[in-house]
Structure formats: structure tokens, C-alpha cells
Wavefront OBJ file of the C-alpha trace (Angstrom):
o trace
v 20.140 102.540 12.502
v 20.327 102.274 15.888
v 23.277 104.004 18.243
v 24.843 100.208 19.069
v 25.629 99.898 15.966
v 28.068 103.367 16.498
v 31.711 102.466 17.238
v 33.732 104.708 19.870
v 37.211 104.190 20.283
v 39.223 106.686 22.935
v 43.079 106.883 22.969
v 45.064 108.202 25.767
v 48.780 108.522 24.865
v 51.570 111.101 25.741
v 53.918 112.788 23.091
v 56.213 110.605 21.110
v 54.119 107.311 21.923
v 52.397 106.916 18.199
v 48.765 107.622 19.643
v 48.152 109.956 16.052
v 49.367 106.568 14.386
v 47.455 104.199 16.589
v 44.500 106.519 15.522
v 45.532 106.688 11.743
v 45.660 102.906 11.439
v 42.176 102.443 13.215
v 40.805 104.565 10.869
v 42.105 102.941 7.912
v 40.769 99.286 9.524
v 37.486 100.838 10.119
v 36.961 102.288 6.005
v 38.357 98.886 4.830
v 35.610 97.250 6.688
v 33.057 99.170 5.485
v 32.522 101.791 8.216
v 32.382 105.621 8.125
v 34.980 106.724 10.458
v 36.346 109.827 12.038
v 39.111 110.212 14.018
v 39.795 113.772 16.483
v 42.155 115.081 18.559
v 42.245 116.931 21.449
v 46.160 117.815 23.151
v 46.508 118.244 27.105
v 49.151 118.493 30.331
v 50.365 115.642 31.617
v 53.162 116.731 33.639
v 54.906 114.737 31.164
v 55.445 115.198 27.616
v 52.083 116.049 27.258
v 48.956 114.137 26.756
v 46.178 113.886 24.244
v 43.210 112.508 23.214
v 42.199 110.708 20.224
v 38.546 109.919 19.748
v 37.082 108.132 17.382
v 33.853 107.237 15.968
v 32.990 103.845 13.122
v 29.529 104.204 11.743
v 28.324 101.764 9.322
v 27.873 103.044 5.768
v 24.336 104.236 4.610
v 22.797 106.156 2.052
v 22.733 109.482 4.367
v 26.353 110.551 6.024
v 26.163 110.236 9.796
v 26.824 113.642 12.484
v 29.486 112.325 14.938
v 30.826 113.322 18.152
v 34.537 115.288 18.417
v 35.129 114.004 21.788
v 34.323 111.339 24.117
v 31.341 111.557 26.381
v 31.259 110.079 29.861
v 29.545 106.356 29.732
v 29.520 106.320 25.761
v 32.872 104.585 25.100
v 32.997 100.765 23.654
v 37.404 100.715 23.777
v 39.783 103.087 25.727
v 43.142 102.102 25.003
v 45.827 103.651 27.699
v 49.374 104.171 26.567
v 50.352 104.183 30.106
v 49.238 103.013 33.644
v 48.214 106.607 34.967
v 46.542 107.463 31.382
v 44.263 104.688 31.922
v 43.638 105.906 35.805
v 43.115 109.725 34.205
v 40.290 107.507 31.675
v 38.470 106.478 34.443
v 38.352 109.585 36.133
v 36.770 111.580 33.137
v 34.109 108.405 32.941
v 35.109 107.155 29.849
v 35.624 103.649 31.323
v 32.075 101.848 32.317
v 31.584 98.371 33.561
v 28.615 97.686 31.080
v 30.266 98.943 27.877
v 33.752 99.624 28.013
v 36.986 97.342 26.754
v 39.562 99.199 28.698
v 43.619 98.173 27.251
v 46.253 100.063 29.200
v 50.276 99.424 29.054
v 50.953 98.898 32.680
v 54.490 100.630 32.546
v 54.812 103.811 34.073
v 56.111 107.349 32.746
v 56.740 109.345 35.792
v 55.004 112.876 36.198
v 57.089 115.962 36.840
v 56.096 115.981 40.914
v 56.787 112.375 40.878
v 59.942 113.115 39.659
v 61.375 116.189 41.583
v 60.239 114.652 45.249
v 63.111 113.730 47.308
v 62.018 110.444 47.989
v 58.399 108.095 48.076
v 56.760 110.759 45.826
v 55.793 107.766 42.931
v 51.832 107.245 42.623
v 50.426 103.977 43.556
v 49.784 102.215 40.652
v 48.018 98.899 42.201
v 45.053 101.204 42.969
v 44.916 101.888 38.744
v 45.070 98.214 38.273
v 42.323 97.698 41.037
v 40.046 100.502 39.750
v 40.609 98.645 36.594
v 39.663 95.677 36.488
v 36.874 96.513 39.033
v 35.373 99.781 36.333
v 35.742 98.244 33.248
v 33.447 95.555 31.118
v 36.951 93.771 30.401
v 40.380 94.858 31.171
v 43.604 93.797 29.504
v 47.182 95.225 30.873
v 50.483 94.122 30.314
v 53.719 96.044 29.840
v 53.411 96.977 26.436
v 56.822 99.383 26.288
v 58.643 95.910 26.997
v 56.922 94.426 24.658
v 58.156 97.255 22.111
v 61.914 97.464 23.004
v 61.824 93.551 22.620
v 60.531 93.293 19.203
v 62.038 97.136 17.939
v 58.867 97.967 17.410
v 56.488 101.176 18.460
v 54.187 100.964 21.382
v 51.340 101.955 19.081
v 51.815 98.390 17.552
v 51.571 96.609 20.570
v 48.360 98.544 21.476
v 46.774 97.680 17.983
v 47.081 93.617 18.664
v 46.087 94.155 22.451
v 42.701 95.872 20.316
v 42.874 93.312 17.981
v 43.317 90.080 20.620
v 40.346 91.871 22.727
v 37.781 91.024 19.953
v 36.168 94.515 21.293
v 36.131 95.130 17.153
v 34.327 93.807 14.612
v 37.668 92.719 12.471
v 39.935 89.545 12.117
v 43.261 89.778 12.979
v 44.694 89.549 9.197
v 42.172 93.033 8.579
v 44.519 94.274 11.135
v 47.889 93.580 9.710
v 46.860 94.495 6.406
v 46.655 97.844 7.884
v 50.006 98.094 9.311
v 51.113 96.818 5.454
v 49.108 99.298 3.867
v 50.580 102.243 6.061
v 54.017 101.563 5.003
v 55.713 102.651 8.506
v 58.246 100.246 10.025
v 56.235 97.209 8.199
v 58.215 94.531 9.495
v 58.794 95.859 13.219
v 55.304 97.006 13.764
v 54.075 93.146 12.824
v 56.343 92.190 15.405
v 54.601 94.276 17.463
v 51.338 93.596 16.718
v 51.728 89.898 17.052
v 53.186 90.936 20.670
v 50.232 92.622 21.538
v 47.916 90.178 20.199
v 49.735 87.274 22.598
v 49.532 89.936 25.527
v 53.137 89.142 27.329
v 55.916 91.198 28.136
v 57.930 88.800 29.359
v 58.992 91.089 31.583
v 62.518 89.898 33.686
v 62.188 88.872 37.316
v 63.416 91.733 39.997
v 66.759 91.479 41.066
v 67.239 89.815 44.388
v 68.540 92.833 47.433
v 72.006 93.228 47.621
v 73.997 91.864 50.837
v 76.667 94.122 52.687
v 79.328 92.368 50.577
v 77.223 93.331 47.485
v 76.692 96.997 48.376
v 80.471 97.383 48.765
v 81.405 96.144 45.622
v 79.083 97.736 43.550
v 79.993 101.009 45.477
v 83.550 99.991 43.984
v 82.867 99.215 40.997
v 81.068 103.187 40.766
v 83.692 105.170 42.652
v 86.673 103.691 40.261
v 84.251 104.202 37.108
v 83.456 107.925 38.841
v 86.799 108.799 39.800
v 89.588 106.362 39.996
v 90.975 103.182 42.175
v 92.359 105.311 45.269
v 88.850 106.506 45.107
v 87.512 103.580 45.547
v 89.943 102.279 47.812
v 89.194 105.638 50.394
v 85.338 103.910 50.102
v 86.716 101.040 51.579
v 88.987 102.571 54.184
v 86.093 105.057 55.790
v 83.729 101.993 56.087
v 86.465 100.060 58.342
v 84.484 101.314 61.868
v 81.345 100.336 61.074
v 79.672 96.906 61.355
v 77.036 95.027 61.270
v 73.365 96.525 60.066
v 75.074 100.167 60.528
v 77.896 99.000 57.869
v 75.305 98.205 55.654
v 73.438 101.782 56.015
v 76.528 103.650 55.721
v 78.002 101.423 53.240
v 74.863 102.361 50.637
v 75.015 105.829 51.558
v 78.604 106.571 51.146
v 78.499 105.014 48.032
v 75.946 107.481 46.248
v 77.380 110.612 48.564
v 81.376 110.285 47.135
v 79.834 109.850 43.663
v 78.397 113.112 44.013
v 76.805 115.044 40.782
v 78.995 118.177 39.270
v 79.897 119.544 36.271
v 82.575 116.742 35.096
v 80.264 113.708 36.374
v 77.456 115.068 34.164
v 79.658 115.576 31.349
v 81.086 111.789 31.616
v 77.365 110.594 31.409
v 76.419 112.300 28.636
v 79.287 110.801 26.251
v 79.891 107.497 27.593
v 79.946 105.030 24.291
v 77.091 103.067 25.283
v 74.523 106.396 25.530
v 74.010 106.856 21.668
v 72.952 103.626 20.957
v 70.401 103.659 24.320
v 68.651 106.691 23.146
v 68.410 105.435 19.262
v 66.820 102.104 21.183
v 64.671 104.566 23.167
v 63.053 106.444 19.643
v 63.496 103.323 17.424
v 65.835 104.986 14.998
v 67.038 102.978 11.895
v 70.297 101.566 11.620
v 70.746 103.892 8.578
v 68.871 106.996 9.957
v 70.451 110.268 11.365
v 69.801 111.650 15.319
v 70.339 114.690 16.387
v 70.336 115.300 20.202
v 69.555 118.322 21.625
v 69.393 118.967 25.429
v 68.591 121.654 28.542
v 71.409 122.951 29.924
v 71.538 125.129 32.894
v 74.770 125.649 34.925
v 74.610 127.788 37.543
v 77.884 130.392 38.284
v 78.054 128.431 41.667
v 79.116 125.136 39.668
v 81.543 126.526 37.747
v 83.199 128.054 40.948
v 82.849 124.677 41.661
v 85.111 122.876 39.281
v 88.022 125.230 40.276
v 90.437 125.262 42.297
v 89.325 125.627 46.067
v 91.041 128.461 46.934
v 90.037 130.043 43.677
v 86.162 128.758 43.548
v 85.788 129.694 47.136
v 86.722 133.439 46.716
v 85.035 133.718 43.320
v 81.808 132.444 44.434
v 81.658 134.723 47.864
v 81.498 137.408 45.156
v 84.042 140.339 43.486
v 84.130 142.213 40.001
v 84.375 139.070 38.341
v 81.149 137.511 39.671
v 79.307 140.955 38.918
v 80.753 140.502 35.056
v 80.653 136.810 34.846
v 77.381 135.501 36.790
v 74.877 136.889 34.512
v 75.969 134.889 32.111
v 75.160 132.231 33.829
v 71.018 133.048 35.095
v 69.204 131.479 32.225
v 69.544 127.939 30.447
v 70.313 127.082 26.955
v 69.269 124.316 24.500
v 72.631 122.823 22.699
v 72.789 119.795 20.620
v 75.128 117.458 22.399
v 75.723 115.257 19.465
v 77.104 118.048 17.349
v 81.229 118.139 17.064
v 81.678 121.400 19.247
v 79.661 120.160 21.873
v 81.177 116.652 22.201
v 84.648 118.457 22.518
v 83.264 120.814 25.538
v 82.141 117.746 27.158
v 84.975 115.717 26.712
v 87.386 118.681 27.843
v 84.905 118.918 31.133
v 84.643 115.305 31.945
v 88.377 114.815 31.728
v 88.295 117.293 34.282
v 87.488 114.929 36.975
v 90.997 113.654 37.170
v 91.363 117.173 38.753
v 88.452 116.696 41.376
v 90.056 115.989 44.561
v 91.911 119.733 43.854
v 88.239 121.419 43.490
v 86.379 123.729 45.522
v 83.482 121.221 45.326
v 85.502 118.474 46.626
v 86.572 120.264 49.046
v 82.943 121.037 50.384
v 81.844 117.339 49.787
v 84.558 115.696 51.533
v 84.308 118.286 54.770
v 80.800 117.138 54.940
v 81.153 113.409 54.451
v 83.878 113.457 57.184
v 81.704 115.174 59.225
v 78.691 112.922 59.025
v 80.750 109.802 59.177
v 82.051 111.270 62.782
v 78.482 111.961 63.869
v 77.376 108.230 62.792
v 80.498 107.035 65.174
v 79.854 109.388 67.708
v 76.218 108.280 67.819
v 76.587 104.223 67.826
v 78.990 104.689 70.945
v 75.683 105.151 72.893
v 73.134 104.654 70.453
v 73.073 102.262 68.116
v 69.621 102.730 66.250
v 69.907 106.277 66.230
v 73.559 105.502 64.139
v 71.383 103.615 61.801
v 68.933 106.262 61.257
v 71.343 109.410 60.908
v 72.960 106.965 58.384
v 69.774 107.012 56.279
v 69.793 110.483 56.642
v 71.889 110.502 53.755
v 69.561 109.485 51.438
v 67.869 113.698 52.141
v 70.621 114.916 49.507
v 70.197 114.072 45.720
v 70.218 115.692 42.506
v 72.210 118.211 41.267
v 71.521 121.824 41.178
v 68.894 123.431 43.502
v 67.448 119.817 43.967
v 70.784 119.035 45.555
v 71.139 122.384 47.762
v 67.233 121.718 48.688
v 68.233 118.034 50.440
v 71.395 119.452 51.867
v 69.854 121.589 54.115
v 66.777 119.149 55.088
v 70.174 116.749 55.935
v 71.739 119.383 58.231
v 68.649 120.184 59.730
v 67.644 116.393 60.455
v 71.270 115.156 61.418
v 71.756 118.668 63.491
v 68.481 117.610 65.756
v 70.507 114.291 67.218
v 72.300 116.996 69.934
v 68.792 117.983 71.209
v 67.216 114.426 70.981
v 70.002 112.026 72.205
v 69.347 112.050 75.910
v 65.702 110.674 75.440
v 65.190 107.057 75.314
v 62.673 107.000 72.055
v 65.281 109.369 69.813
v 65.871 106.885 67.339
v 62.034 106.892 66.263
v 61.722 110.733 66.385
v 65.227 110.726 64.082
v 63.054 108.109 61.946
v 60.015 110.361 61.562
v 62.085 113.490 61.476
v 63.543 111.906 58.473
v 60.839 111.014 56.996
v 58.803 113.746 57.281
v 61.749 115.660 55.501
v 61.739 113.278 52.568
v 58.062 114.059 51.661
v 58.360 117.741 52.122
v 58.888 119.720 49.512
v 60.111 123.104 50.635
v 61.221 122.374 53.979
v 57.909 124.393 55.666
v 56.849 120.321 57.220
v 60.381 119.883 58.636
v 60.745 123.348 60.291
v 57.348 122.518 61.912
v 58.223 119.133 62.752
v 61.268 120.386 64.702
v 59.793 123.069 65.935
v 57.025 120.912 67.878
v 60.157 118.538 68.922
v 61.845 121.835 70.675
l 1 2 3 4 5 6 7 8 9 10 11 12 13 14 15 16 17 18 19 20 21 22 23 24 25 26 27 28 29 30 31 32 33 34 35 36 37 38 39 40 41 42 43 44 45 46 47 48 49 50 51 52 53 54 55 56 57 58 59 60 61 62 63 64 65 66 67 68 69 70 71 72 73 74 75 76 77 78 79 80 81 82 83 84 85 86 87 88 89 90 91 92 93 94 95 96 97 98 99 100 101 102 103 104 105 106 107 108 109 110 111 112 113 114 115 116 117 118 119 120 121 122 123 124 125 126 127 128 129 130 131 132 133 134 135 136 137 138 139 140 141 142 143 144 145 146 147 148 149 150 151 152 153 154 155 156 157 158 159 160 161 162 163 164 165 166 167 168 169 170 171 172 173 174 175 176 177 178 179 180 181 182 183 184 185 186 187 188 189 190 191 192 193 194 195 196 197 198 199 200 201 202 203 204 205 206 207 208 209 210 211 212 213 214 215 216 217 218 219 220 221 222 223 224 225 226 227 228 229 230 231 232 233 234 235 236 237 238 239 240 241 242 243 244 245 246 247 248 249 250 251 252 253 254 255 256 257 258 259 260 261 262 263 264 265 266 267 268 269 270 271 272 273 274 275 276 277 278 279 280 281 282 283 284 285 286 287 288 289 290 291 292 293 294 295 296 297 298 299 300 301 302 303 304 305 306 307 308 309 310 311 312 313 314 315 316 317 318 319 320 321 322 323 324 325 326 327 328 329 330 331 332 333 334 335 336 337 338 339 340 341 342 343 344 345 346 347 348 349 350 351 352 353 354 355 356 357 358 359 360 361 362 363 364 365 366 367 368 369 370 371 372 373 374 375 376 377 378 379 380 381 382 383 384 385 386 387 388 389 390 391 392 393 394 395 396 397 398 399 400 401 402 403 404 405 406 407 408 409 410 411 412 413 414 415 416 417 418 419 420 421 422 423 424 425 426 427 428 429 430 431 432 433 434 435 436 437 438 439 440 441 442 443 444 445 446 447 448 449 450 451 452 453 454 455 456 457 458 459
């Protein structure tokens, strides 16, 4: 027997994606067709939900049981399927993808990684380069977006990924061999053939971007937030504060005023997590039955500083500078706690804090935002008087602060360090592009070492 006749089959999927299944139901193709299969897994860190491997091997049957590999070898792999775009990238890396052997099928969606995540701004991974490296390593390639093509049929990824295999002809089996499988397992029959047949076609049908929004856009969708956020006098204050700016500057300030006044605290997060329409997006998200039960359970972490916040401001100011209370109370408040949202108790505690917000122009938090806001919206006037580009770019400035938490106090002071620079650059005639790389430079950094530096050298 010679080692070409030896099947290897790698699978690169993160938790909750159906990888074990994908493996389960190649295993059960492979022993219906007459092969000796095995089928191993090895878990890893993704930065994610966490990755793993699945290897397996198909060996024809013969009189004497085969010895197979546990895990793939570098240049030995016939089909690498990729349950996401950077999976497939982390394939070719470890050299399980070569261009005179290997059938490489990757979903081309992306699941961001933690760092991706938590940077401030233009911290996503390239993912052209994957697609290059791609279809430049591999024997054949085949990518699509296979999570859209799962949400559109209600079926698992894992499905889509077995008729991408199946379409690919990288396998020795016809395509009924392959449904037969997904009938024989008994899991979501009727979804996962959806699926499959998805797969097997190899479109997403993925909708076309949605065209940028004009000043007039940005304005009303910035309405259309504020009144959902807070109320129409809310909304109606957006429109008043944007009445001295025009023109590209109107635009800037427009978007950032927008996201700033619909600032994160206690009540906003509350409202989010029990607006009507989130249920039914998470059961879309895990596929859950019409008839089956979710639970919820979620990270929670408020800090004593946010509940000082969501007090009155004369109150939240003195109990955060400190006092016997905040020596009682605060530890209380140092470490997080898992709580299932969904549960009776905890729908009433989040009801009772989002319908605080009617209460949030009375807040200490408020209070803080609104000095702030005011103050920034004076330094963008104050600037276009003489300036006009640097306006612009202190505008932008906004986008520093984000988040909620420590993410939120970590952009807040990159913003007051950026915006405080204009004083010391506005008398030289190339400020707006230091402002610009300034800015920038403070988006990308992660603890603020890059922007001290930056400023520093600018001195």
C-alpha cells in the first residue's frame, strides 16, 4: 500500500464553530466508504474562544490495521479546512498548507482576536495578505463567507464547510455519500442540508456595503441614537451645538458628537442588554430551536467609580473622592461576577438601572461628560478662527475615547493629551499635520508610552 493512498484531513476551528462535528461526520463518510479512519484532537489559544485542531487520517481497509499519525505534519496534508480567515493564515504558518498537495477551504469571515479587539483604533489584521498567501500556497483554494452562508440557511458553519469539502472533489466521495452522513448523524437534519448544499454552491451572497453617509446623513442618524439613548431634547441639544460649524468641520464634529453624547455608563449598558430585539439575535447567533431553552450568562464588572457615577453629582462626586463609605463599600466592587441575565432577578436589576437614564442629565457622570464636550466644542471654534485644518483634526480627536471602563479612562487621557498639544503647536504653519500624526500615533498606542514620546520630541 503505498502512502498516496493515506488520506489527511486538518481542521482549524475555534470553540462553538462545530469543528468536533465537522470531524465526526468525516469520519463517518470515510468508514461508509470503506476506509479506516481516525480522527484527533488537539485544543489551543486563539485569543478568541479558543482554537483546536482536528486531524484526521482515511486509510483504505486491509487485512493488517494501519499505525496513523495524531497530528498533522508540515507538507503531509491533502485538505485543511479553516473555520475562519486567520485560522487558515495560522495553517499556513505551521506548513500544513503546500502548493503540490494541499486543498486549502477557509470561511473568509473574520472573528476578531482579543488585541484586535481592545486597540483604540486600526488594530484589525490585514486579511487580503491571508487571501494572497492563499491562493498563492495552496494546490487549490476555495473561500467564501461561510458564517453568511450559515445564518442564511439556519444552519451550522460545520455544514457549510462539509459541501465546500464535498464541491472541492479533494475526496474520494459523491455528494449524496455526503448527505447521507448528515442524515445518519441525526443533528439539525434538515438545516445542516441546507447548509451543505450552500457550501457545495460556494456563495454567500453576501450584501453590498453601504454607501458613506453625507453630513445630512450623519445628523440624522446621530438623532435617531441620542432620542433612542436619551430622549428628544437630547437630540435636539445635538442639533443646537452643531449650529457653528460648517462645511467639512460640521461633518467631523457632527460624527463625533454623535458617539461622545451617547456615551457608555451603567444605564446605557443596561438598556442594551434587554432591548426586545437582543434575545432573538443571540438564539440566531447559536442556532437555538424555536422550542429549545437559553440561558444567558454574562461578565460583569462595575467598578465603585461607575456607580458614583449614576448618582447624583454632588453625591457621586464626594463619594468617589473617598470617605468611610468608599472604605466599606468599594471592595465590593474590585472583582467581577458571572450572572445570568436572562434569569427573572436579573432582568428586574437591569430594567430598574436602564430606566435610570431618564435621571442622567442629574448624574455625576453627566456632569463630567457634558463639562468636557463643552470644552472640546470651544477648542474646535477657537481653533477654525485661525486654523481651519487643525479644527478638523482636533475634531477627530474625538474618536481617542471609546469603551467603557478602563478602555474609556485609557482614550480620555490620550484625548487630553493630543487636544492639550494645539496651545504649543498653533503658531507653526505645519500644526495641522503634527495634530494628524499626534493623533494617530495615539490611536495605535496602547499604553500611552508612544504618545508621551511623541510629544516629548514635539517639545
Amino acid at each position: 500500500m503505498t502512502e498516496r493512498n493515506r488520506l489527511t484531513i486538518a481542521i482549524l476551528a475555534l470553540g462553538g464553530q462545530g469543528g468536533g462535528v465537522l470531524a465526526d461526520w468525516l469520519t463517518a463518510l470515510g468508514e461508509a466508504g470503506g476506509y479506516f479512519a481516525q480522527a484527533t484532537s488537539v485544543p489551543g489559544v486563539a485569543q478568541r474562544t479558543g482554537s483546536t485542531v482536528y486531524y484526521l487520517e482515511l486509510f483504505p481497509l486491509a487485512d493488517k490495521q494501519p499505525v496513523l499519525a495524531l497530528m498533522p505534519a508540515p507538507g503531509d496534508v491533502d485538505v485543511v479546512v479553516a473555520a475562519e480567515l486567520m485560522e487558515a493564515g495560522r495553517a499556513m504558518l505551521r506548513g500544513f498548507v503546500t502548493g503540490d498537495r494541499t486543498t486549502l477551504i477557509a470561511s473568509t469571515h473574520r472573528i476578531y482576536a482579543i488585541a484586535e479587539k481592545s486597540a483604540v483604533s486600526g488594530g484589525l489584521a490585514d486579511g487580503s495578505k491571508v487571501l494572497e498567501a492563499a491562493h498563492r500556497s495552496a494546490k487549490a483554494f476555495i473561500g467564501f463567507d461561510m458564517d453568511a452562508a450559515a445564518q442564511r440557511t439556519g444552519s451550522a458553519i460545520s455544514a457549510v464547510m462539509l459541501g465546500a469539502i464535498a464541491a472541492s472533489g479533494a475526496l474520494p466521495f459523491g455528494r449524496e455519500a455526503y448527505e447521507d452522513t448528515i442524515r445518519r448523524s441525526g443533528i439539525a437534519v434538515e438545516a445542516n442540508l441546507k447548509g451543505f448544499a450552500a457550501g457545495f454552491e460556494g456563495r454567500d451572497e453576501a450584501p453590498p456595503p453601504a454607501p458613506a453617509l453625507d453630513v445630512d446623513g450623519i445628523i440624522a442618524e446621530g438623532m435617531r441614537r441620542l432620542n433612542e439613548y436619551q430622549d428628544a431634547e437630547y437630540a435636539a441639544l445635538y442639533v443646537e451645538r452643531l449650529k457653528p460649524f460648517e462645511g467639512k468641520l460640521r461633518r467631523e464634529v457632527a460624527r463625533g458628537l454623535a458617539l461622545w453624547m451617547a456615551y457608555e455608563d451603567v444605564m446605557r449598558v443596561a438598556q442594551q442588554k434587554i432591548r426586545a430585539r437582543r434575545m432573538d439575535e443571540v438564539r440566531a447567533q447559536v442556532n437555538a430551536g424555536p422550542g429549545q431553552i437559553l440561558h444567558i450568562v454574562e461578565y460583569m464588572h462595575p467598578r465603585w467609580q461607575e456607580l458614583c457615577d449614576t448618582l447624583p453629582a454632588k453625591l457621586g462626586a464626594r463619594l468617589e473622592r473617598g470617605g468611610a463609605l468608599k472604605r466599606i463599600f468599594a471592595p465590593m466592587f474590585e472583582r467581577g461576577r458571572h450572572v445570568r441575565t436572562n434569569s427573572v432577578t436579573w432582568f428586574l436589576v437591569l430594567r430598574l438601572l436602564a430606566s435610570r437614564r431618564r435621571a442622567r442629565r442629574g448624574t455625576w457622570r453627566y456632569a463630567q461628560e457634558n463639562a468636557r464636550i463643552e470644552r472640546w466644542l470651544a477648542l474646535v471654534r477657537e481653533a477654525a478662527q485661525s486654523d481651519y485644518e487643525c479644527a478638523i483634526e482636533l475634531a477627530k480627536c474625538q474618536n481617542l475615547i471609546k469603551g467603557y471602563g478602563e478602555t474609556q479612562a485609557r482614550g480620555l487621557r490620550k484625548f487630553v493629551d493630543v487636544t492639550q498639544s494645539w496651545q504649543m503647536l498653533r503658531s507653526r504653519p505645519d500644526a495641522a499635520r503634527l495634530l494628524r500624526s499626534l493623533r494617530e500615533t495615539a490611536l495605535r498606542d496602547e499604553d500611552g508610552t508612544a504618545t508621551a514620546e511623541a510629544m516629548r520630541k514635539l517639545a
